[in-house]
N, CA and C of each residue as an Amber inpcrd file, in Angstrom:
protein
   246
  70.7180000 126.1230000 214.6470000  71.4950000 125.5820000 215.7350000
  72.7220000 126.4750000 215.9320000  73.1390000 126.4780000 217.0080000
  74.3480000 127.2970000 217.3220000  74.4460000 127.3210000 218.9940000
  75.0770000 128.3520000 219.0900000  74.6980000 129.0910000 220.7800000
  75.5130000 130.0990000 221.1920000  75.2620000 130.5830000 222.4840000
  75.0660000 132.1210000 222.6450000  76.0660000 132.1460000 223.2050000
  77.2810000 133.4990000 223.1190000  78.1620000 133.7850000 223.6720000
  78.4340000 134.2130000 225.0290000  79.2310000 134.5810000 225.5200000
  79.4950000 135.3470000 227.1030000  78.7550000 136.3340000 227.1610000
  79.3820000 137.0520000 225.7180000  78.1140000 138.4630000 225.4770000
  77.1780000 138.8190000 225.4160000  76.2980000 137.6580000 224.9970000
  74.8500000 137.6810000 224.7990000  74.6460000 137.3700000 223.3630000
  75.7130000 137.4550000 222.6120000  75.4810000 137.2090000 220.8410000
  75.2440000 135.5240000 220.3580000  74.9890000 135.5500000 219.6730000
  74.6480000 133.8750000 219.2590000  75.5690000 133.9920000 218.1020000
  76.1310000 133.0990000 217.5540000  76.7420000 132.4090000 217.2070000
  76.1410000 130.4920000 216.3310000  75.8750000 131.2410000 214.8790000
  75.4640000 129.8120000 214.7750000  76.4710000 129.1980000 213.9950000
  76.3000000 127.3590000 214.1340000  77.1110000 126.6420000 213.6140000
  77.0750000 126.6030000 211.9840000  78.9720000 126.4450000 211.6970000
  78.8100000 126.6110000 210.0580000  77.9020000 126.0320000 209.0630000
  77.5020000 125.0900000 209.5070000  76.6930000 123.7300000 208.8530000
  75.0240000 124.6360000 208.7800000  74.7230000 125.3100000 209.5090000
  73.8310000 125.8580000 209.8180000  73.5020000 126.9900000 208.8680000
  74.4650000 127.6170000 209.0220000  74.6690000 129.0100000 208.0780000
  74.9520000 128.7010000 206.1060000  75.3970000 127.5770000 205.6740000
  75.4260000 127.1280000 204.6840000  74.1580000 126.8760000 204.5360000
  73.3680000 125.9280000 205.2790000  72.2590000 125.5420000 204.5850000
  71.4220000 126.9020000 204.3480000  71.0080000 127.8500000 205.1420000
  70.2150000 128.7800000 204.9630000  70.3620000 129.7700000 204.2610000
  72.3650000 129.6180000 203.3870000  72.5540000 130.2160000 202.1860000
  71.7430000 129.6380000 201.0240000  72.0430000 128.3280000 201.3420000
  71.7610000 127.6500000 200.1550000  69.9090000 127.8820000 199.7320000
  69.1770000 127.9250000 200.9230000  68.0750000 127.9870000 200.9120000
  67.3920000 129.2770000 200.6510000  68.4040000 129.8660000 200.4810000
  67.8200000 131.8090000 200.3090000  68.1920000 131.8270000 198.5420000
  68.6470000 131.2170000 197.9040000  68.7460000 131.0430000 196.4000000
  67.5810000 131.3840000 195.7830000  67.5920000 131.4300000 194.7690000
  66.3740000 131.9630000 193.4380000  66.1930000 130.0290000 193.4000000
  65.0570000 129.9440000 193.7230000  64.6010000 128.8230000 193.0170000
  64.4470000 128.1650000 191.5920000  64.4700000 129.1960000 190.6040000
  64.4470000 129.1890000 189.2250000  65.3720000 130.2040000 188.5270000
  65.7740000 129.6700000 187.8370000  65.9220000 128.8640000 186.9270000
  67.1210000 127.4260000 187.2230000  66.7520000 126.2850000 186.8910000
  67.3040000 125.2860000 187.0330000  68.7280000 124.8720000 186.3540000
  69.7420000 124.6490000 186.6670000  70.6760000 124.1290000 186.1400000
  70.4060000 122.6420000 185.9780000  71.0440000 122.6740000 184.2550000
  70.6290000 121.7730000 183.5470000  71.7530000 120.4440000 183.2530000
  71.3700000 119.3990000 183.7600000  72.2620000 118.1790000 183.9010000
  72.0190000 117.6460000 182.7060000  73.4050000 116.6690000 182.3040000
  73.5180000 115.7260000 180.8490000  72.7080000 114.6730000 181.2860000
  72.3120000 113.8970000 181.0140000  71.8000000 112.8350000 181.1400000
  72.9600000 111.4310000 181.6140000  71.3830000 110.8830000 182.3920000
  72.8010000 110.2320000 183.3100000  73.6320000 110.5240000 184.3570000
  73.8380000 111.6480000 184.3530000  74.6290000 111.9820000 185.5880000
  73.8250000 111.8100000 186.6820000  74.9170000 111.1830000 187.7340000
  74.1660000 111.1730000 188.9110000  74.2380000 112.5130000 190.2120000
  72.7990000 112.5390000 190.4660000  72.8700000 113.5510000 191.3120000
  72.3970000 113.4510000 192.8690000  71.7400000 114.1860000 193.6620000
  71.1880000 114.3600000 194.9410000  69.7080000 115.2160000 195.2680000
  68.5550000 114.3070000 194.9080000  67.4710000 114.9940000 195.0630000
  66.5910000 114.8460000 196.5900000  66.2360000 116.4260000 196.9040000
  65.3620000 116.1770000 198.1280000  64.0500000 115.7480000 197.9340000
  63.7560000 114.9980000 198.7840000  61.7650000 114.6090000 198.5690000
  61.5690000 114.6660000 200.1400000  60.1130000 114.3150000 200.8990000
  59.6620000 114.4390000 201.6680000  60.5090000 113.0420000 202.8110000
  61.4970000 111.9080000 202.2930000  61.8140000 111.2400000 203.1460000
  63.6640000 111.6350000 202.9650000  63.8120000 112.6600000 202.5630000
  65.3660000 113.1990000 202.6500000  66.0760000 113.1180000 201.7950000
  67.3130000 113.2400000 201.5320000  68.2120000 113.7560000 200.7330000
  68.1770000 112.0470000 200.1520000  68.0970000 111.8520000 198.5710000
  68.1580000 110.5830000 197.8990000  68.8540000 110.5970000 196.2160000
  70.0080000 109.5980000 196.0990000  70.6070000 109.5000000 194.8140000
  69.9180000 108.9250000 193.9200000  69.8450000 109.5280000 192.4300000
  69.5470000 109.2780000 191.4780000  69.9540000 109.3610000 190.0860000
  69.8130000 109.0780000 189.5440000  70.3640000 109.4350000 187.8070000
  68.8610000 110.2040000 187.0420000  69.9050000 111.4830000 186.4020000
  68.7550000 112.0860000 185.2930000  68.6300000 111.2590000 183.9070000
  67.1670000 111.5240000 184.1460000  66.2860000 110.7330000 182.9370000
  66.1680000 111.9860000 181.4670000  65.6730000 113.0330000 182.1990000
  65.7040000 114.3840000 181.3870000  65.8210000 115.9490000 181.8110000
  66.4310000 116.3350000 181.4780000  66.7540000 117.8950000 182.5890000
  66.6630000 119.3020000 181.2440000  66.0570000 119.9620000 181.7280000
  66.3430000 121.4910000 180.9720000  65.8600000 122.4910000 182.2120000
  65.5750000 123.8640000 181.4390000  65.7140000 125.1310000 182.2540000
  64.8600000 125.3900000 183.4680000  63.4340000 124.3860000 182.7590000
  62.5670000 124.2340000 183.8850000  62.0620000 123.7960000 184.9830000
  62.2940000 122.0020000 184.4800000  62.2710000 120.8430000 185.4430000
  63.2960000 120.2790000 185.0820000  63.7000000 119.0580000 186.0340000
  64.6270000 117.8970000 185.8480000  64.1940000 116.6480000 186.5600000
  63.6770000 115.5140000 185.0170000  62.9300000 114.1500000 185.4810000
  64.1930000 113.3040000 186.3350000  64.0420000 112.5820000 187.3980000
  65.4030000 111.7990000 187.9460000  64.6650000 110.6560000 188.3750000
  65.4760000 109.2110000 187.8810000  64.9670000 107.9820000 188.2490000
  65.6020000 107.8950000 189.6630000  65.3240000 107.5630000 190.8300000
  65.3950000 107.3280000 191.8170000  65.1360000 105.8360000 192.1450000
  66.5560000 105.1970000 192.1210000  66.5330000 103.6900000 192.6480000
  66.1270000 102.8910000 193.5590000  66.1740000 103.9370000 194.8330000
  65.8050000 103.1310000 195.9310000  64.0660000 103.5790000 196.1060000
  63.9340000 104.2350000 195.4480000  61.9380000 104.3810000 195.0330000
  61.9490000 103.1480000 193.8210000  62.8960000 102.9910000 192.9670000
  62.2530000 102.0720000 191.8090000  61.0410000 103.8190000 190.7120000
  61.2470000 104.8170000 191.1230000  60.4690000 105.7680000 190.4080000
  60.8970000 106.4610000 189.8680000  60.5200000 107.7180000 188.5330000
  61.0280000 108.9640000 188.3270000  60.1500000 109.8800000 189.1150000
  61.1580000 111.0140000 189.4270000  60.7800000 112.1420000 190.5130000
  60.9150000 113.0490000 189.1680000  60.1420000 114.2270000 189.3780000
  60.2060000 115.8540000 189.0430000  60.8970000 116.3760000 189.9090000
  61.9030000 117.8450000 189.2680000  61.8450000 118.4530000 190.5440000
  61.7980000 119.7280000 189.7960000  60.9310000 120.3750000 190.7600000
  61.1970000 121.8530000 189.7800000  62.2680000 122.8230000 190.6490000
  62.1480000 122.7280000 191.2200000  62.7510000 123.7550000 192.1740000
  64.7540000 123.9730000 192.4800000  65.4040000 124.2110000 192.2100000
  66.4700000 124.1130000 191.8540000  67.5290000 123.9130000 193.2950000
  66.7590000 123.7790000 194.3800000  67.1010000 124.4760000 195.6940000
  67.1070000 122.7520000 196.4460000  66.4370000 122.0490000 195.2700000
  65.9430000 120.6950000 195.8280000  66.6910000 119.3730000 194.6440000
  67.9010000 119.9610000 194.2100000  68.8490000 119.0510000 193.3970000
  70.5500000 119.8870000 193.5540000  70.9870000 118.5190000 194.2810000
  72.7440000 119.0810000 193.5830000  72.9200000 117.7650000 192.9870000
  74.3780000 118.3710000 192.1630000  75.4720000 117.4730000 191.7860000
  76.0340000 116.8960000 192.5720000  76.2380000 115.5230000 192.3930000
  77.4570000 114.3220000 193.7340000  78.6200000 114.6930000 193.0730000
């Protein structure tokens, strides 16, 4: 999203340009949460809070409340810290 200048240049919005930093990251290796802490995992119905169940270099298990489930996530690109 963004839009195009007088000049002809585009111009995209900051919100825009963050995410597609964030998304150009090394997927692996995972930063590793204490247990318990609550974090922010993506799944297929959007950005959802949870608490880690178990986390190291590879995966990180997270109970997800409003599923009532634990999620995997491997991908590091698809968990922050709140």
């Amino acid at each position: 999203m963004g839009k195009f200048l007088h000049d002809g240049s585009f111009k995209p919005k900051p919100s825009s340009f963050k995410r597609a930093e964030w998304m150009a990251q090394n997927p692996t290796p995972l930063e590793v949460f204490r247990k318990g802490t609550a974090v922010k995992i993506y799944s297929g119905c959007g950005w959802q809070t949870g608490t880690v169940i178990e986390s190291n270099r590879r995966c990180c298990t997270v109970f997800v409340k409003a599923r009532n489930k634990n999620v995997t996530v491997f991908d590091r690109r698809n968990i922050q810290s709140t």
